[in-house]
N, C-alpha and C positions, 0 to 999 in steps of 0.2 A: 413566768416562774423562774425565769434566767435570775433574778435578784434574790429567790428563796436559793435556789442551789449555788451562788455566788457567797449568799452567807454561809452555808453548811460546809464550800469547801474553807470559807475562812475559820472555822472551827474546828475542821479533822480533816484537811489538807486534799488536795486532789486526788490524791490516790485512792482516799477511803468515802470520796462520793463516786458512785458507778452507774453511768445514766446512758450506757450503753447497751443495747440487745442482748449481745453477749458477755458483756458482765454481768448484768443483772441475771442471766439465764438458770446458773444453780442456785438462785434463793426462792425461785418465783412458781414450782412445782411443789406439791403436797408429797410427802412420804412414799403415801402407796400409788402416785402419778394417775388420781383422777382429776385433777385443775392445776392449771395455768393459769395464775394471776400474770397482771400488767404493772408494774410499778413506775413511777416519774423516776424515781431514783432509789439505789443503794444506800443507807448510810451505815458508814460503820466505824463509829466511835470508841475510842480506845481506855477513856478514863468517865467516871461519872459524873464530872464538873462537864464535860462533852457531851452527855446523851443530856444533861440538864439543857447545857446552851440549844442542842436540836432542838428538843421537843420544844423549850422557849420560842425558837425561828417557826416553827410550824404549827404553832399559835397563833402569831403577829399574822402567820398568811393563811391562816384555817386549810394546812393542810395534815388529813390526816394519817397518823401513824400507825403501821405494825410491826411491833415486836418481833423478831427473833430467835430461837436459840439453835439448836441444832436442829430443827425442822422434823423431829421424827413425829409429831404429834400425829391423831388418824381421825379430826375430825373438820379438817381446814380450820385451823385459829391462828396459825403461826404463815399463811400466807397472804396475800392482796386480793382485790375482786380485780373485775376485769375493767374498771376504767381508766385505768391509767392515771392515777389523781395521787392516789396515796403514796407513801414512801413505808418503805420497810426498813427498820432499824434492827439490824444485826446487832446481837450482843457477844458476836464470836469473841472477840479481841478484848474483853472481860472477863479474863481468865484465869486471876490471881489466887490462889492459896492468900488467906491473909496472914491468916494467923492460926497454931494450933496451941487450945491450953490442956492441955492432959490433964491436969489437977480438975478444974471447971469440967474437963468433958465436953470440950465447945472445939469449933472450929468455922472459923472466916473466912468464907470466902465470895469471892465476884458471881454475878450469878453466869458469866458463860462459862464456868470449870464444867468441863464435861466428868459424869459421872463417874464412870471411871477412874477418873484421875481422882476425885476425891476421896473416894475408897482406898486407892493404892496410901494417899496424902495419908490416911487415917491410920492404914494398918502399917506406915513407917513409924508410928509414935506408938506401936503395941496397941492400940485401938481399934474400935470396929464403926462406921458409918453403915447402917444395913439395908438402905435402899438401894433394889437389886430387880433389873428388870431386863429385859431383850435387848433395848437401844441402848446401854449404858457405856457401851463403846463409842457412843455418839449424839445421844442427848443431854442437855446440859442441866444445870440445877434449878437454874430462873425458869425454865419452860418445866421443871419438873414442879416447881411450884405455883408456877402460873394454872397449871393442870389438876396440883394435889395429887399427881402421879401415885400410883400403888405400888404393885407392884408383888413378890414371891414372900415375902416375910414380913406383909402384912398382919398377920395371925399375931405376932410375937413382938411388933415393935412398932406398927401403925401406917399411915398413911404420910405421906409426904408433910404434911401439917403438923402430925405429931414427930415429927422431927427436925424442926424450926422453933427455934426461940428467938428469935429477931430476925429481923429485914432490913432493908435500905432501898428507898422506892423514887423515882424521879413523878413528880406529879401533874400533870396533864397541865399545869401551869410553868413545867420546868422548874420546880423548885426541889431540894433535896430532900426529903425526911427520913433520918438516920435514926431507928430503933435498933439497931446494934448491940443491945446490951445483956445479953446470953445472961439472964435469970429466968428461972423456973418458978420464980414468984413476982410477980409486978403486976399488983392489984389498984392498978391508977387510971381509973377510966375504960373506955371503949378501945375492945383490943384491936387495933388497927391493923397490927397484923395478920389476924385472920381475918379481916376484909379484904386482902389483896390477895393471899395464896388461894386458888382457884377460879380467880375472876376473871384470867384469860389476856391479860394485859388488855382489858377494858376500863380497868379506872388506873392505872398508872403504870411503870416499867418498874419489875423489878433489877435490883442492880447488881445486891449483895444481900447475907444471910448469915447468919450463926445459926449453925446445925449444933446436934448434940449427937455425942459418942460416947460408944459402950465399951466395956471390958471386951476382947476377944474371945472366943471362947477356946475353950480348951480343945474340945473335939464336936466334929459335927457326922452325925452317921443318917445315912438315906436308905430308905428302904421303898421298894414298888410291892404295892399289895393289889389283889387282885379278888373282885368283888362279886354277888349277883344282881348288886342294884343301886341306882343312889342313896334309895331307904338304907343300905348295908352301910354305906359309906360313912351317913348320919350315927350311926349305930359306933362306928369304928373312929371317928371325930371324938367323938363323949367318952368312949373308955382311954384313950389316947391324952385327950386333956384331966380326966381324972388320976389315971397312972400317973403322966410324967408332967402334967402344969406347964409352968413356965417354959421348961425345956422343946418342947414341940411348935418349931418353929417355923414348919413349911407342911400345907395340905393341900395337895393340888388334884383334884378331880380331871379324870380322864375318858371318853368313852372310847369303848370298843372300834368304831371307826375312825374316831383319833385316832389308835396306835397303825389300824390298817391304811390310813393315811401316807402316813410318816414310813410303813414298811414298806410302801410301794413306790413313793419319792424317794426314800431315801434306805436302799437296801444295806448299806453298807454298817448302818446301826443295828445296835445288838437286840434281839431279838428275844426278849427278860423269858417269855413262859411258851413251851411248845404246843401248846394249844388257847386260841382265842376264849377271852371271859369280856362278861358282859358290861364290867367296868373297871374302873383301877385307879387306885390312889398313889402319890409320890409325894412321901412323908420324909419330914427331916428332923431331928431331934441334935440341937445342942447344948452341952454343955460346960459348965465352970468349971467343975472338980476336975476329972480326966476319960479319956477313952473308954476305959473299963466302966466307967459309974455310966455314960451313954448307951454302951452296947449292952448294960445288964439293963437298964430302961428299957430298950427298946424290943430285947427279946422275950423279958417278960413281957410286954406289953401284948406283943404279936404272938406270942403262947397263947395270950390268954383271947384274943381274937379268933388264932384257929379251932382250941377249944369251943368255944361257945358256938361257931359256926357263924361268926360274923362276916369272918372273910375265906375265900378257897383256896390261895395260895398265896407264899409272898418271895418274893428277894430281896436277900441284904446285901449291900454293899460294902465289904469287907476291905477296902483302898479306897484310896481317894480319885485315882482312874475309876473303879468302875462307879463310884458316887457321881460323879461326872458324867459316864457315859449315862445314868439311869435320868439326871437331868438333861442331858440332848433329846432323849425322845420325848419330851415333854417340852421343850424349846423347841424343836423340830416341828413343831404342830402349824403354826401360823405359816411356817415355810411350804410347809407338804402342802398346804392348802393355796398357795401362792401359783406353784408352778401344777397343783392339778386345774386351777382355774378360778375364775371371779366366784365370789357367793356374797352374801347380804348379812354383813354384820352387826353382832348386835354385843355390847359392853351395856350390863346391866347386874343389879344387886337387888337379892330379896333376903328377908329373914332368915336366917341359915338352917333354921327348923321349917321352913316351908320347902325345902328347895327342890326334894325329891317331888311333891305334891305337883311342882308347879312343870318340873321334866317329864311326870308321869298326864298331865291336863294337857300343856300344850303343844307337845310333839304328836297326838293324835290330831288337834285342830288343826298344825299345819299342813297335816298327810291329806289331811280333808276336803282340804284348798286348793292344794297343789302337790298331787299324787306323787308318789314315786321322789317329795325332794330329800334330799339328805342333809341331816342333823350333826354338824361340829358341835360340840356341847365338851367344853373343858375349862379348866379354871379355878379361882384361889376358892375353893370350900371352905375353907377354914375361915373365910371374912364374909362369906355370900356372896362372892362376885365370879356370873360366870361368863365365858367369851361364849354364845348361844348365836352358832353361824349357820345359815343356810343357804346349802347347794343346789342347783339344780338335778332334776332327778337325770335317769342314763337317759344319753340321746337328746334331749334339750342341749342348747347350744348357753353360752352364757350370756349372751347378748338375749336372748328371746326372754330368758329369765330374769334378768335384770331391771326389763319391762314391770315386773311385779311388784319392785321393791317396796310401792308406796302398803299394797294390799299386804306383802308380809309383816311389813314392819306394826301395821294395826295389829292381826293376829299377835305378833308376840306381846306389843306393848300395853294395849289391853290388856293381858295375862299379867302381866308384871305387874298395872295397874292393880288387878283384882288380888293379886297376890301382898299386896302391901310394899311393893319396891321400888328401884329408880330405875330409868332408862340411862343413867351413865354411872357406872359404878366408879371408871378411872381415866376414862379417854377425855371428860371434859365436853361442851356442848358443840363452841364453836360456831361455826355458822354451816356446819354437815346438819347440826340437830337442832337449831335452832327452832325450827317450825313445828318441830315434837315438843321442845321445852312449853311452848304456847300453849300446845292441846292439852299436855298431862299435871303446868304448875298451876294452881291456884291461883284464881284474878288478885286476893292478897299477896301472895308472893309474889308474883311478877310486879305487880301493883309497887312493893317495898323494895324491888332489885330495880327498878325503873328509878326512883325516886334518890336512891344513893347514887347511880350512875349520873342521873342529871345533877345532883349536887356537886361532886368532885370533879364530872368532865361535860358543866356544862355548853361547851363548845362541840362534844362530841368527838373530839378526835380521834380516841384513843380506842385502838382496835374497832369499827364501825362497823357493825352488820354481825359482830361474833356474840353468841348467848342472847341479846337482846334484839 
């Protein structure tokens, strides 16, 4: 292999091949630090005439490649297995802003712009980019599209997908194909585009993208409602989008042990209502016109919620600190659960008129199974994707419970099976889910995601063992 990393440095210089232990050391862990891959080497190419020339070298020597970006993914897609064969290609140092057109609505850039920065990019031109998620301090846009990342304002502007109107992809051949052309109509064949967002970098690298951007909005107001059931919640979803439409841009379903989570990690967050309720929604509504035309939305709206008895109490956020603090405890949740301990997570989507059905069916089956465990159940309601995690019950250790994961994950996914849903609603398959993808897609679908992947990388390089 001295002759393949002989070429790689002749392409992007010694510095940015790293075939040392401890260089390669922070690329080669998963997010939440359940695997350690082994890599041959780092690469990390700086222009996409570079990641062309790589993936061309590790063709000629069939070895294969992974992807990339900020590493926050939670399903291993973005790390190596353990044989030490593959290389991992960073797209850190493709990071460019290319271009903003404010007129068009569009904006260019590399795919390792971490999230963040694009957002900021956006709302320097008066604009809004509104993919908005936990890691956006540090995932980047190629792995949010490699992912089809979700995300808090799915409800109101889409999934990572619906925010792409062009790509630029290096092809398991090394060759470049530049869709760069930011229309909202280009009805010229097979959209090739959406063959690559979500596919994990298993049929090719993404490089670069043209997003689309929205007007800012004038004002954004949050409010935490406070429920007796998910049924309530469904109830308060449907008068919410018939009052205020368009404007209602954030539904984030909460249970009662979420916020007792978070109050007992983290005391020092505001504590919205002085007595516990049995669920709670964190609603956001913004608007074009002005502040006044939002806060009269939303007060009528929750008027007309506590009237009818759909919800028990609410709080509005009256600043933009406490609209902030009311979304910490709901960002807080994945954390409280972090440092109370391991549990068995589950990223899934059902009909959004099913959902209460399916929280009110399967959290009895799992009591049933395994007594006493506890139910994290939070997430974007307003798309049907919920984060549906479980803990060990008190006194189980997490290690003893962890033993189970194969048997909980049947119970839930069965459910979601019968329920009409997915087992990944935003986290992506990877090679965490691979072997669930088996069980729950259809011999045709696997059947016709086999048959593409072997077409485009029939050498196999590209990304190996992740989705398929």
């Amino acid at each position: 292999m001295m002759d393949f990393l002989s070429q790689c440095r002749a392409v992007v210089g010694d510095a940015h091949v790293l075939d040392t232990a401890a260089g390669m050391a922070p690329f080669l862990t998963d997010q939440r630090g359940r695997h350690t891959g082994k890599a041959l080497a780092v690469l990390r190419p700086g222009t996409v005439e570079q990641v062309a020339a790589l993936v061309r070298a590790c063709a000629r020597h069939r070895v294969a490649v992974v992807p990339q970006g900020g590493n926050t993914g939670l399903v291993l897609g973005s790390v190596p297995d353990g044989s030490g064969t593959q290389v991992l290609l960073s797209l850190a140092r493709l990071n460019r802003v290319r271009q903003v057109d404010a007129v068009n609505r569009t904006m260019t850039v590399d795919a390792g712009c971490i999230l963040q920065h694009i957002q900021e990019a956006a709302a320097a031109e008066g604009c809004l980019f509104p993919l908005s998620l936990a890691a956006e301090g540090s995932c980047t846009i190629g792995g949010n599209l490699a992912t089809n990342a979700g995300g808090t304002a799915v409800l109101r502007y889409g999934n990572t997908r619906e925010l792409c109107l062009g790509l630029e992809v290096v092809t398991p051949q090394g060759e470049i194909w530049s869709g760069l052309r930011g229309l909202r109509k280009d009805n010229t064949g097979y959209d090739l585009r959406d063959l690559f967002i979500g596919a994990e970098g298993t049929l090719g690298i993404i490089t670069g993208a043209v997003l689309k951007l929205y007007p800012q909005p004038k004002a954004s107001i949050t409010a935490l409602a406070a429920l007796p059931s998910p049924a309530a919640a469904l109830q308060l979803l449907v008068l919410m989008q018939d009052r205020c439409g368009a404007s209602l841009t954030g539904f984030e379903l909460m249970s009662r042990y979420c916020l007792q989570l978070v109050a007992e990690q983290f005391p020092q967050l505001p504590k919205p209502f002085a007595a516990p309720h049995a669920q709670y929604v964190l609603l956001e509504l913004s608007s074009s016109e002005s502040e006044q035309h939002a806060v009269g939305l939303l007060e009528q709206a929750i008027g007309a919620a506590l009237d009818s008895g759909v919800i028990d109490d609410a709080v509005v956020a009256t600043s933009v600190s406490q609209s902030a603090a009311l979304w910490q405890v709901r960002e807080h949740i994945p954390l409280a659960q972090a440092r109370a301990g391991k549990n068995i997570k589950h990223d899934i989507s059902l009909p959004v008129s099913r959902i209460a059905e399916f929280i009110a069916v399967t959290g009895p089956k799992l009591d049933a199974a395994f007594p006493g465990c506890q139910l994290v159940c939070f997430g974007h309601l307003g798309d049907g994707n919920l984060h549906y995690n479980v803990a060990p019950p008190t006194g189980v250790s997490n290690e003893d419970f962890l033993l189970n994961q194969d048997k909980v994950n049947r119970v839930v996914y069965d459910s979601v099976e019968a329920f009409g849903g997915s087992i990944s609603a935003e986290h992506g398959i990877g090679a965490l889910k691979r072997e669930e993808l088996a069980r729950y897609k259809s011999p045709v679908e696997l059947n016709m995601m086999r048959a593409i992947k072997a077409a485009l990388d029939p050498l196999g390089i590209m990304n190996p063992g992740k989705i398929l």
